[in-house]
Backbone as CSV, one residue per row, in Angstrom:
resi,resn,N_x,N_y,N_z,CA_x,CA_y,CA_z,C_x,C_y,C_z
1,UNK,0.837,-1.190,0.000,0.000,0.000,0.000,0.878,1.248,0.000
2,UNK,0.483,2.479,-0.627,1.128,3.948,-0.496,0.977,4.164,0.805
3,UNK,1.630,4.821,1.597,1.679,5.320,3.053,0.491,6.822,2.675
4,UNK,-0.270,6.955,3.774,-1.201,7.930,3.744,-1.131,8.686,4.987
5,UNK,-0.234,9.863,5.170,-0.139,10.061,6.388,-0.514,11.546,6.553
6,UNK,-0.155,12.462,5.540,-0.991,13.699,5.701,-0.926,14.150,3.915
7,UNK,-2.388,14.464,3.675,-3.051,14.304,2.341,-4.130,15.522,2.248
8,UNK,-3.022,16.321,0.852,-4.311,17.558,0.746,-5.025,17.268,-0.533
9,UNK,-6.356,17.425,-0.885,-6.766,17.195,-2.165,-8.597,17.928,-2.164
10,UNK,-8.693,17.933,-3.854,-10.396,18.245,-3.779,-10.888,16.897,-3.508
11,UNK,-12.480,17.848,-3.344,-13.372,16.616,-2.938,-14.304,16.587,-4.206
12,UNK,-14.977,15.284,-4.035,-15.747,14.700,-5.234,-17.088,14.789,-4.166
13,UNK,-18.510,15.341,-4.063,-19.750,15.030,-3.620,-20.795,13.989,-3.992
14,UNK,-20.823,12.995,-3.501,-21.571,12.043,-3.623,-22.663,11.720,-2.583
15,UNK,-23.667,13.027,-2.362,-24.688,12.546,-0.846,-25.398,11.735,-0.906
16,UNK,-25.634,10.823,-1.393,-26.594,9.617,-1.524,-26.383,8.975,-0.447
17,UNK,-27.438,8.731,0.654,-27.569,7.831,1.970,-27.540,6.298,0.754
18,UNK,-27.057,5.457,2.330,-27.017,3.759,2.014,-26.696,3.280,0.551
19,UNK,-25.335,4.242,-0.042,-25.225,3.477,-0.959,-24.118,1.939,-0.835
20,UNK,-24.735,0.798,-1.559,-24.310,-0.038,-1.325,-23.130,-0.666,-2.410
21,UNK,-22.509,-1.335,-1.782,-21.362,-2.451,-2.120,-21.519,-2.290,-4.142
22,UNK,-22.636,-3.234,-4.626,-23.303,-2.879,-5.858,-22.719,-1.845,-6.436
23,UNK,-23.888,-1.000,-6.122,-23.147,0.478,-6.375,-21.967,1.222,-6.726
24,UNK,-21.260,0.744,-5.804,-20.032,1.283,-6.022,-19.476,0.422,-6.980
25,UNK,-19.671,-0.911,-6.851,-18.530,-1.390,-8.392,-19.759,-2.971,-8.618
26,UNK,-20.511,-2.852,-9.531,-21.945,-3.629,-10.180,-20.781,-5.179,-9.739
27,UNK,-21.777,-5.978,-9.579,-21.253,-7.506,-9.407,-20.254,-8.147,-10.437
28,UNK,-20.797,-7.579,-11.918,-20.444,-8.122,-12.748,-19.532,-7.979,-13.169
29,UNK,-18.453,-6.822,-12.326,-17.137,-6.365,-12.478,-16.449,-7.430,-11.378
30,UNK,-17.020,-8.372,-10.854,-16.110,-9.424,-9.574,-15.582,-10.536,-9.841
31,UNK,-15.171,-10.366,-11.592,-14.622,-11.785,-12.231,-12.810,-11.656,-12.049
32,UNK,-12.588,-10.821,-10.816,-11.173,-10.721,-11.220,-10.824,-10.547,-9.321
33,UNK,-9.307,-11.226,-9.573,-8.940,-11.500,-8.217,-8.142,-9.744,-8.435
34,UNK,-7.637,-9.443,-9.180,-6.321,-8.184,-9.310,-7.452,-6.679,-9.567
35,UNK,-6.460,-5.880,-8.685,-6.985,-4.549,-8.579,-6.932,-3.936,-9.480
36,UNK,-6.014,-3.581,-10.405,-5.630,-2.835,-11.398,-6.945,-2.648,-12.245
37,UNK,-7.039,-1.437,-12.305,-8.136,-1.242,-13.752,-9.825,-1.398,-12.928
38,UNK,-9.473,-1.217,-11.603,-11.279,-2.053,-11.096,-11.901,-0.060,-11.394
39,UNK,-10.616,0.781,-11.385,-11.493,2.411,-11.330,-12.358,2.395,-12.110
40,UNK,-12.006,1.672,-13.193,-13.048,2.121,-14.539,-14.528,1.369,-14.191
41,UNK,-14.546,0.232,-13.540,-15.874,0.004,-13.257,-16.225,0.712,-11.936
42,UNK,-16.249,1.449,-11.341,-16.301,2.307,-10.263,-17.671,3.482,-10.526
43,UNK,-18.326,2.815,-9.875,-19.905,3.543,-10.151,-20.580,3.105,-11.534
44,UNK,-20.250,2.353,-11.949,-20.568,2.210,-13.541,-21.461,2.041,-13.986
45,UNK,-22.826,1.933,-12.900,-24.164,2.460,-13.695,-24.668,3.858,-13.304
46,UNK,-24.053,4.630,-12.620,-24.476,5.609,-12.594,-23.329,6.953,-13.808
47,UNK,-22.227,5.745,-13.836,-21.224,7.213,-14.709,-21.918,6.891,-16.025
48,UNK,-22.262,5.269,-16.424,-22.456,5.550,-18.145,-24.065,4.983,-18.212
49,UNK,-24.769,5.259,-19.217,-26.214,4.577,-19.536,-25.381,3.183,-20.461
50,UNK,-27.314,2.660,-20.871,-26.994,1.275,-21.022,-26.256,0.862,-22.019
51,UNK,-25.736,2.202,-23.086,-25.187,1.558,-24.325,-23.593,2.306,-24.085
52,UNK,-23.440,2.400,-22.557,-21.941,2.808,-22.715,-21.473,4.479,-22.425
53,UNK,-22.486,4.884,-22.877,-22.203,6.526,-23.145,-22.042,7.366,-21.791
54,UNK,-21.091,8.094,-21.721,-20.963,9.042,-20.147,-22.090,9.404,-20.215
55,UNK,-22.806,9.563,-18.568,-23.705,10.359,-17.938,-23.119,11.628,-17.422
56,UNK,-23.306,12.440,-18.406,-22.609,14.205,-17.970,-23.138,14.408,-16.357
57,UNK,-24.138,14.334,-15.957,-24.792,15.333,-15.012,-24.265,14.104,-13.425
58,UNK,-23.336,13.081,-13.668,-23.197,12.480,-12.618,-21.440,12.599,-12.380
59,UNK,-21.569,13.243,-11.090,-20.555,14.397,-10.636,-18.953,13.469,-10.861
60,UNK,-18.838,12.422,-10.893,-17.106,11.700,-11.013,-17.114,12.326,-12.569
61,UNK,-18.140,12.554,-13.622,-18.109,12.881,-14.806,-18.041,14.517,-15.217
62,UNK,-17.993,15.465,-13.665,-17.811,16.556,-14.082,-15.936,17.023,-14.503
63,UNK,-15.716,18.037,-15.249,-14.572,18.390,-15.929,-13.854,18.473,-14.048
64,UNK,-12.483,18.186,-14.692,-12.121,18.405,-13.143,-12.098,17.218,-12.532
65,UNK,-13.110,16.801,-12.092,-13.317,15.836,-10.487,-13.039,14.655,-10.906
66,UNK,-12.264,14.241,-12.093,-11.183,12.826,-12.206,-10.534,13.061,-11.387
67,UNK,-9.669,14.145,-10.705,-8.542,14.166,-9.792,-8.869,14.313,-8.342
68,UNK,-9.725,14.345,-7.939,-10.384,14.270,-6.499,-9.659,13.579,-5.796
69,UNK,-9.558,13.273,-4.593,-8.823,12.436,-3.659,-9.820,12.086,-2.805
70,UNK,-11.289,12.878,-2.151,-11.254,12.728,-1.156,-13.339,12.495,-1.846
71,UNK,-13.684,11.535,-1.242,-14.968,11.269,-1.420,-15.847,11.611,-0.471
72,UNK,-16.482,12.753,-0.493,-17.989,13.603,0.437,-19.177,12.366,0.037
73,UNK,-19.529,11.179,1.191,-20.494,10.510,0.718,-21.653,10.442,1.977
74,UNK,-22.604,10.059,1.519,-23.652,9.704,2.385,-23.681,9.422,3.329
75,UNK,-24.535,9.120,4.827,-24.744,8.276,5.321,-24.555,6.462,5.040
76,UNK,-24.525,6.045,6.020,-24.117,4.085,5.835,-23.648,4.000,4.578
77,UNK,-22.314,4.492,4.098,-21.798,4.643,2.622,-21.406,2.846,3.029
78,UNK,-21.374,2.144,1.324,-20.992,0.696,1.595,-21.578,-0.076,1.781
79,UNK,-22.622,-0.037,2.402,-23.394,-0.956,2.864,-23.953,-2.030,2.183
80,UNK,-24.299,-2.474,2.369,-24.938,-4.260,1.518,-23.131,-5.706,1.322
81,UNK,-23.144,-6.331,0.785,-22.537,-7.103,0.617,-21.133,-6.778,0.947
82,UNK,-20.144,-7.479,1.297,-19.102,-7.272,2.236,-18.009,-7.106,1.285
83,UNK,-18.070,-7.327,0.039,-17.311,-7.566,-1.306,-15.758,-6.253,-1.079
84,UNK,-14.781,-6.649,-1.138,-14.119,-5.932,-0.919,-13.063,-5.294,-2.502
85,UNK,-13.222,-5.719,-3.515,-13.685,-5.198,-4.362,-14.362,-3.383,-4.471
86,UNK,-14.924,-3.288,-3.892,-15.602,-2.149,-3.742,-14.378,-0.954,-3.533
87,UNK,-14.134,-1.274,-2.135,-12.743,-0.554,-2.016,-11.852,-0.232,-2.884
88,UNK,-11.455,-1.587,-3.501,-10.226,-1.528,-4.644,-10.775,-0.609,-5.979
89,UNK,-11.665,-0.555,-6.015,-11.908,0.416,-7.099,-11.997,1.517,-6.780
90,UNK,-12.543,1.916,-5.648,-12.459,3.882,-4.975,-10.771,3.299,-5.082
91,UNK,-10.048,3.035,-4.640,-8.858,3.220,-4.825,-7.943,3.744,-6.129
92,UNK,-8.398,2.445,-6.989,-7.261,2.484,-8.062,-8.146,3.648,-8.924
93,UNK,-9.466,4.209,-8.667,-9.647,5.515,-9.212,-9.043,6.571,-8.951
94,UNK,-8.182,6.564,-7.558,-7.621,7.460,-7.184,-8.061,8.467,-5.797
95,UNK,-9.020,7.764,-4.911,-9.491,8.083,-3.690,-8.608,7.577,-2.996
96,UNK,-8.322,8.463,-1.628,-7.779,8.007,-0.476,-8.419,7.961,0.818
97,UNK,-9.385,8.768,0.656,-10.188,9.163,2.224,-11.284,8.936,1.331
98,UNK,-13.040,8.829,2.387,-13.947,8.808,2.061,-14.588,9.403,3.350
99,UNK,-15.728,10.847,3.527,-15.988,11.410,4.594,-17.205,10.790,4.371
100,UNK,-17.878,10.915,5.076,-19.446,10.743,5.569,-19.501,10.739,7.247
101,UNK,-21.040,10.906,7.437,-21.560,10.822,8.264,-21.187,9.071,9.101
102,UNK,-21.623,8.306,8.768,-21.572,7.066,9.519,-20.921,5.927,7.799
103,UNK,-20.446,4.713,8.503,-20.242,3.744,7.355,-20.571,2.672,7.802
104,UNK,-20.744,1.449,6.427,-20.852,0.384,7.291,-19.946,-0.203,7.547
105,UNK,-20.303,-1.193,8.610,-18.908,-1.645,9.337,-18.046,-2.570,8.651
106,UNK,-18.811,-3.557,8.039,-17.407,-4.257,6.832,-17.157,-3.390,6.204
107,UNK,-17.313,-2.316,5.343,-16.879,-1.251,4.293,-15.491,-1.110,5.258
108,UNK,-16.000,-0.258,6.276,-15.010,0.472,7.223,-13.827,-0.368,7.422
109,UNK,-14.137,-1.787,7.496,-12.970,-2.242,8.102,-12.079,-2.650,6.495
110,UNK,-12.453,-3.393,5.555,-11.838,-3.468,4.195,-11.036,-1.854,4.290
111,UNK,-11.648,-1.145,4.382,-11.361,0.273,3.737,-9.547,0.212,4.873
112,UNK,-9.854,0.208,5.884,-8.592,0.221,6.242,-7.961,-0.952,6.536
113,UNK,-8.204,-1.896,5.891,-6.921,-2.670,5.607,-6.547,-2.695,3.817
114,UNK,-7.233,-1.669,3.079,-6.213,-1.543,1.779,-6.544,-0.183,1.394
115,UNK,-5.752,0.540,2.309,-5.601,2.074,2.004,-6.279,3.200,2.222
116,UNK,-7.447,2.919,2.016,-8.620,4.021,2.580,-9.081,4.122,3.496
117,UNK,-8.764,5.426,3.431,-9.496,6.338,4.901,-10.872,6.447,4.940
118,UNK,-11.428,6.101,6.026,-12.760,6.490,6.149,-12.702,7.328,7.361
119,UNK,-13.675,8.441,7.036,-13.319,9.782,8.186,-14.675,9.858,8.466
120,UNK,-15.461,9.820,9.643,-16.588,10.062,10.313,-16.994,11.166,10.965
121,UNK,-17.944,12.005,10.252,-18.015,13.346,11.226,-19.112,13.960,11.045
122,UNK,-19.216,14.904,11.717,-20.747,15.147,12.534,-21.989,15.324,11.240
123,UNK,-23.171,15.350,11.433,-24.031,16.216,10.148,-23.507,17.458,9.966
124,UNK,-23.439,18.099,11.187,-23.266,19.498,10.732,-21.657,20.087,9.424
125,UNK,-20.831,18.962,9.849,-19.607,19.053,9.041,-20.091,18.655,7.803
126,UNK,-20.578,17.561,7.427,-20.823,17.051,6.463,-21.876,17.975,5.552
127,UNK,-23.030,18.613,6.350,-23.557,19.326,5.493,-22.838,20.875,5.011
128,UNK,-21.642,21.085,5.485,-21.141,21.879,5.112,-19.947,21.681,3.772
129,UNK,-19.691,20.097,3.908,-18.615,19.719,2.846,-19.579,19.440,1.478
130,UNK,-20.931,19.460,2.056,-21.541,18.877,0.479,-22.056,20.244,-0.553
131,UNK,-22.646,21.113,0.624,-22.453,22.737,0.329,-21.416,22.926,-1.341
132,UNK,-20.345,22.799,-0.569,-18.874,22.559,-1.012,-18.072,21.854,-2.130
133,UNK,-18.724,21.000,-3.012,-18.216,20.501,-4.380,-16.882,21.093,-5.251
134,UNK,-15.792,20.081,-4.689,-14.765,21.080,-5.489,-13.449,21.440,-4.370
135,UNK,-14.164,21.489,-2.884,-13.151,22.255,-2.120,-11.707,21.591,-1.834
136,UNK,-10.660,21.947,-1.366,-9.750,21.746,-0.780,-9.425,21.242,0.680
137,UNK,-9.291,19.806,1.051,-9.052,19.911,2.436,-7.857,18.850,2.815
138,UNK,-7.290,18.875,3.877,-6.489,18.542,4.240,-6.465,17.320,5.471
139,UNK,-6.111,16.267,5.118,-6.443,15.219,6.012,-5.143,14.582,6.918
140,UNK,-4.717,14.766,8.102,-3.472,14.382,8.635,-4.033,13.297,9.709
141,UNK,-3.459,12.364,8.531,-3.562,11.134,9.389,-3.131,10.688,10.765
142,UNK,-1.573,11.153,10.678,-1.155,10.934,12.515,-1.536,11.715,12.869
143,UNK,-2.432,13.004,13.094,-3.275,13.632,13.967,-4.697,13.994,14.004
144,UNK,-4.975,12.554,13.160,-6.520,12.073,13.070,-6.930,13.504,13.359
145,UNK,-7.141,14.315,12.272,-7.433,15.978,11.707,-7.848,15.978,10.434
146,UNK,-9.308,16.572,9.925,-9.347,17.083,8.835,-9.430,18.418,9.129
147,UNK,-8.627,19.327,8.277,-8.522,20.793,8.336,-9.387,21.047,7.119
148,UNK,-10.503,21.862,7.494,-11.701,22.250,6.615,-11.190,23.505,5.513
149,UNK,-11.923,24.032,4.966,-11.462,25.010,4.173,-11.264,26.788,4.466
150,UNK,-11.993,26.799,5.792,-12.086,27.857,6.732,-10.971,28.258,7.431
151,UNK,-10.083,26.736,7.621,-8.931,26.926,8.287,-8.947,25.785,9.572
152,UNK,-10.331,25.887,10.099,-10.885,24.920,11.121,-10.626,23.723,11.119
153,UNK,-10.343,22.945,12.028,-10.446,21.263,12.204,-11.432,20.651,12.671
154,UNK,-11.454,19.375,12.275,-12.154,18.472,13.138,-11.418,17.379,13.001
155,UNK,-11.987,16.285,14.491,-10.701,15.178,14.950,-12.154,13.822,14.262
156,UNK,-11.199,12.932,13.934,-12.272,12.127,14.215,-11.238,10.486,14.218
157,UNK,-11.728,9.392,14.545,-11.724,8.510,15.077,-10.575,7.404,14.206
158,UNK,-9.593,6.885,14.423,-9.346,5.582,13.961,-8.353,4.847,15.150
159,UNK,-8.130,4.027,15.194,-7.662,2.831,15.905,-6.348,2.884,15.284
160,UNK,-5.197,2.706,16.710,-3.852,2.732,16.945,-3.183,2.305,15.611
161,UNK,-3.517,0.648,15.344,-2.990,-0.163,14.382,-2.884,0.565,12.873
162,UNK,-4.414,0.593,12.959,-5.144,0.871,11.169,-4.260,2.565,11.130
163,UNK,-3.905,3.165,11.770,-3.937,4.055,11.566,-1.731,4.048,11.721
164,UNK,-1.400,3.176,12.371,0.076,2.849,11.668,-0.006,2.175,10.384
165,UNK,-0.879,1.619,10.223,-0.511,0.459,8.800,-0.575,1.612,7.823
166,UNK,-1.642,2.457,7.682,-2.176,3.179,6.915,-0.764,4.265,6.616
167,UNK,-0.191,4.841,7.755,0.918,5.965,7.911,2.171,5.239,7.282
168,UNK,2.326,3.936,7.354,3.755,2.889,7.359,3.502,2.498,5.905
169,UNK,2.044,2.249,5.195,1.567,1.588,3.860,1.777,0.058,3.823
170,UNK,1.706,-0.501,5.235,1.484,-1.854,5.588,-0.064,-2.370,5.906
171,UNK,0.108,-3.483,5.116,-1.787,-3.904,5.459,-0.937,-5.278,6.749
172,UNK,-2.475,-5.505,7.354,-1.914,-6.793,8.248,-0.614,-7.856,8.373
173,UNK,-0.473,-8.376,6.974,-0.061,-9.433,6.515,1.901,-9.184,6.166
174,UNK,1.582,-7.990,6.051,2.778,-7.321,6.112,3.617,-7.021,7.124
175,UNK,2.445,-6.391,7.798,3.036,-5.884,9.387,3.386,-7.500,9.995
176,UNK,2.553,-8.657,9.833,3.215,-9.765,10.601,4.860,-10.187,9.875
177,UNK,4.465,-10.189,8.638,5.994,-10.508,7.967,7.053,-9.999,8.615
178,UNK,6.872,-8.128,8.798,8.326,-7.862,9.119,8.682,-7.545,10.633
179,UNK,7.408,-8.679,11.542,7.764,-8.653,12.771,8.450,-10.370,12.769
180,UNK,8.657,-11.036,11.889,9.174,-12.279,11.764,10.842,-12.600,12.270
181,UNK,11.444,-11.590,12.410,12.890,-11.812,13.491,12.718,-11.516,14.809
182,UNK,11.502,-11.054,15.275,10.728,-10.674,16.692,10.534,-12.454,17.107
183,UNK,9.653,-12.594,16.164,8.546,-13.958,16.892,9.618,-14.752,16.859
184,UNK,10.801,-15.141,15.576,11.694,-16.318,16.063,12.717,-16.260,17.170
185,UNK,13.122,-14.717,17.791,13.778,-14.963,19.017,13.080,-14.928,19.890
186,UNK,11.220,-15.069,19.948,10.704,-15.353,20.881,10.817,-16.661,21.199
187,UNK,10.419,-17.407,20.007,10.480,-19.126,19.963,11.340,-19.626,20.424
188,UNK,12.780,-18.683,20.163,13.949,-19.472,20.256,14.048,-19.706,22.008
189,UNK,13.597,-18.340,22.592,13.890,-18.346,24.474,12.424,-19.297,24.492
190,UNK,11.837,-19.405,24.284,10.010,-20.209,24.615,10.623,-21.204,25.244
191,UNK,10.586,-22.091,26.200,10.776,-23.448,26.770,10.096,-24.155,26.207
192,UNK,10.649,-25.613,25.930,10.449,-26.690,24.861,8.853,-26.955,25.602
193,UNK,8.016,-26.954,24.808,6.937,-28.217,25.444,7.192,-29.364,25.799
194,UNK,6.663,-29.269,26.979,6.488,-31.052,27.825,5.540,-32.057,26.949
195,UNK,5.540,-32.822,27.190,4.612,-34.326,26.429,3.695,-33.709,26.882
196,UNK,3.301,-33.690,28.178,1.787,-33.409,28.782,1.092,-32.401,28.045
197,UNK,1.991,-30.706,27.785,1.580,-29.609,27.422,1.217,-30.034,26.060
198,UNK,1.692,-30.990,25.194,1.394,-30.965,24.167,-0.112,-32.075,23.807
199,UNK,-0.200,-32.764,24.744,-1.554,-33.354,24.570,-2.996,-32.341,24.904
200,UNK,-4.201,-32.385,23.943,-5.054,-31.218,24.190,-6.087,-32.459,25.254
């Protein structure tokens, strides 16, 4: 993963409450284990109609907001099927954070174990970022801070780990790998198991 540790960028507005898993990247884009290329199916019935053609008036399709970083979304953004997929495509489109009001909780947790931020904050913030299409803000990860466009902050929430992996650009699997000269001089002092200890 890219390390995400303090990140300025526009935002893309997407207020649609409970959008789900679907949504964000249609089923029929889940024939593939590899991330690469999932951006282009990324909303893909709402960016093109049925014969292909861009939908102008749906905002990832306005001039500009290809380069967004930071996704202004709904309430319970994610929600429905646990498909993690979903993620990988806000990603390799080029999102790093995703604000809303509340998420769902598998979204939330995929989201930070491959790169994305999910930032939780009040209505009143949120109805001020959707106001807002376009703006500039600033997200510092080791001081769980978004700096608004006023100048103002707000703090909001992530967990010790997710929030080193995220700063370091280590997902789980990683972080165990390069604690692997840790655990073998643990093993090595461990006292041998007895016969007994080893019967369950």
């Amino acid at each position: 993963m890219t390390p995400v540790r303090r990140l300025t960028g526009t935002t893309l507005v997407l207020p649609n409450e409970n959008v789900d898993t679907d949504q964000i990247i249609p089923a029929r884009f889940l024939t593939t284990t590899t991330r690469a290329g999932l951006g282009r199916a990324l909303f893909a019935d709402w960016r093109f109609d049925a014969s292909g053609a861009v939908r102008p008036e749906f905002p990832l399709n306005a001039p500009g907001r290809e380069a967004a970083a930071i996704l202004i979304a709904g309430r319970n953004f994610g929600c429905g099927s646990s498909r993690e997929h979903a993620v990988w495509a806000l990603v390799d489109h080029g999102f790093r954070v995703v604000i809303a009001p509340s998420f769902a909780d598998i979204f939330r947790r995929n989201a930070l174990k491959n790169g994305l931020l999910p930032v939780a904050v009040s209505e009143a913030v949120h109805a001020g970022l959707v106001r807002a299409p376009g703006a500039t803000l600033t997200v510092d990860v080791e001081a769980s801070l978004v700096e608004l466009p006023d100048g103002s902050t707000v703090a909001f929430a992530i967990e010790p780990f997710a929030r080193f992996c995220l700063t370091t650009g280590q997902d789980e699997l990683q972080f165990l790998v390069s604690q692997d000269a840790a655990i073998a001089a643990f093993e090595a002092k461990a006292p041998a198991a007895s016969p007994l200890q080893e019967v369950v």
